[in-house]
C-alpha positions in Angstrom: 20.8 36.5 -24.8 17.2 35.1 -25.3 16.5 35.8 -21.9 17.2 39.6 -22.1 15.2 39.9 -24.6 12.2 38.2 -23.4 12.8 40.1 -20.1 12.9 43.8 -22.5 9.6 42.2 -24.4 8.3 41.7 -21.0 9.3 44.9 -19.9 7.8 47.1 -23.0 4.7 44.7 -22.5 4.3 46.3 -19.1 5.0 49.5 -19.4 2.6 49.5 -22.4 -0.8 47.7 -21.1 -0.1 49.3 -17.1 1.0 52.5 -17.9 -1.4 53.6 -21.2 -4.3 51.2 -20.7 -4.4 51.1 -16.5 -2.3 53.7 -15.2 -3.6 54.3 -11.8 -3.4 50.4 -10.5 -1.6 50.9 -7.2 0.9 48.0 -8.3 1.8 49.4 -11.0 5.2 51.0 -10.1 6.4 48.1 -8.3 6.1 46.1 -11.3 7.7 48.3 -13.0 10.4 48.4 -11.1 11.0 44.7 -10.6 11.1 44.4 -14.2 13.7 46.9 -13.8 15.6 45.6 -11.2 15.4 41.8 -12.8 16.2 43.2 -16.1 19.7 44.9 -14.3 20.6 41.5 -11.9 20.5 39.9 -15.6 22.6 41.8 -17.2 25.2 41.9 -14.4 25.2 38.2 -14.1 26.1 38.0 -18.1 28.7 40.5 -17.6 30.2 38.4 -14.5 30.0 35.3 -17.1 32.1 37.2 -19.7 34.3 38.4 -17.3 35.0 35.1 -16.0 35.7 34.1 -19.9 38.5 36.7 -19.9 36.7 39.4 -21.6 38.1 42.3 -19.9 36.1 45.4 -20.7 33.6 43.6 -18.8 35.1 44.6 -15.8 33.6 48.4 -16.6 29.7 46.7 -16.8 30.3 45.1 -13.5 31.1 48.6 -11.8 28.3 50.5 -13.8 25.4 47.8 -12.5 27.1 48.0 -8.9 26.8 51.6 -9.1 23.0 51.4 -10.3 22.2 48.8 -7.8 23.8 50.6 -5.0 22.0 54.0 -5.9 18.6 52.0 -6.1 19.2 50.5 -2.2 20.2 53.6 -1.2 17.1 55.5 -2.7 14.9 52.9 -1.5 16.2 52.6 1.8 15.8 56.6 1.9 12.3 56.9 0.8 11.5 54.2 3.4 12.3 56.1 6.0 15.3 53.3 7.2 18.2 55.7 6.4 17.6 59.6 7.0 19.1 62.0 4.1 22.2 63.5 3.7 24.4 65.0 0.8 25.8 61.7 0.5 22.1 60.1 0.2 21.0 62.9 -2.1 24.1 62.9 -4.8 
């Protein structure tokens, strides 16, 4: 649990100093977003641990990050112009 919350501290330290104090940096965003995205693989890996202890209701985390990371691939892979958009893409 320490780590979440040093990655949240780092997260919130981030979005404070690059988005108030130097907003247009070009890097920004992708920091941002790997903070994100670490923050999310973190979480999921916990909730693989506890599901592997036989905590159950851990099964519904595990669906919810898959979900999230599979949205993010596919909006990433969209915006890179490697998949072309469909209804499917968009919703």
């Amino acid at each position: 649990y320490l780590y979440i919350w040093i990655g949240f501290g780092l997260f919130v330290f981030q979005q404070t100093i690059l988005g108030i104090v130097f907003p247009n940096l070009p890097f920004a965003l992708f920091v941002a977003e790997a903070l994100i995205f670490s923050m999310l693989g973190l979480l999921f890996y916990v909730a693989c641990i506890r599901l592997r202890d036989g905590n159950k209701p851990a099964r519904i985390f595990i669906v919810g990050f898959a979900s999230i990371f599979i949205g993010i691939v596919v909006t990433y892979s969209f915006y890179s112009g490697w998949i072309q958009g469909n209804h499917l893409v968009y919703y």
